[in-house]
N, C-alpha and C positions, 0 to 999 in steps of 0.2 A: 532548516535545522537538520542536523546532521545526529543518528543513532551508532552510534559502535563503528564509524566508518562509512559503513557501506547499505546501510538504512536511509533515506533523504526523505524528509515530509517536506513542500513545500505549498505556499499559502494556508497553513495551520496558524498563523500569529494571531487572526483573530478571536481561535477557537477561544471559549474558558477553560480556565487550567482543570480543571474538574474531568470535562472531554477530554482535552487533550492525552488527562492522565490513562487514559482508557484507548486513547487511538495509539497511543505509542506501543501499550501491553499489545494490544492486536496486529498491530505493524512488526515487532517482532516475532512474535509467535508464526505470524507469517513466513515471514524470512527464517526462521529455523523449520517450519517445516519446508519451506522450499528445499534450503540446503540437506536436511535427512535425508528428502526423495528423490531430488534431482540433481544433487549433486551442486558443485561450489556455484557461487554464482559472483560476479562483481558486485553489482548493484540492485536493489529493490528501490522506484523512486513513486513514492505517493503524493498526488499532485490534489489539491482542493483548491474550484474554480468559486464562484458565484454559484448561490441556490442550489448547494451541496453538489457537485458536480465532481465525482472522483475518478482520475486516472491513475492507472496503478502500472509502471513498467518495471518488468526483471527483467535485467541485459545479462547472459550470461557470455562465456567466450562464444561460443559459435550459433549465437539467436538471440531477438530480443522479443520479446513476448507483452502485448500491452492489451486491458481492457478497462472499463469505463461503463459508469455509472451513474443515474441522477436520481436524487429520491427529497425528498421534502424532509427524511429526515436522514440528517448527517449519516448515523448508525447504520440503517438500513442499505443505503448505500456505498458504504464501505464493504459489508458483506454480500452485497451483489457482485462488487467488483471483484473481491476475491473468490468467489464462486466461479463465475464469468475466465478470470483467468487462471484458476486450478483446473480447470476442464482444458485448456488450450496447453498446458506443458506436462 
């Protein structure tokens, strides 16, 4: 599922929409502050595996920057992940 273009969640179809509606507001707010501080980016792709397992890559033109996360509960792990890779760009 595709956010404004250049947002991508993927394996989110099972989440309930309830979550969902809350990983999307954090997924963007992400992606806007990427782009504030680091300038344009192509893509943000947040990937959800089994037993909350989050990958989170920004590809920009000249690097792609990826970190990953697993927590028992969905949330927490989504904030590790972008913690994890706001430290690395």
């Amino acid at each position: 599922m595709e956010l404004g273009g250049n947002i991508v969640l993927e394996g989110f179809d099972g989440v309930g929409s309830e979550k969902l509606i809350v990983i999307k507001k954090i997924a963007g707010s992400f992606a806007k502050k990427v782009s504030d501080e680091k300038g344009e980016y192509e893509k943000v792709i947040f990937t959800l595996e089994d037993t909350y397992k989050i990958t989170i890559k920004v590809i920009q033109k000249d690097k792609e920057s990826v970190s990953e996360n697993q927590d028992k509960n969905l949330f927490f792990a989504l904030t590790n992940a972008i913690k994890a890779l706001e430290a690395k760009l």
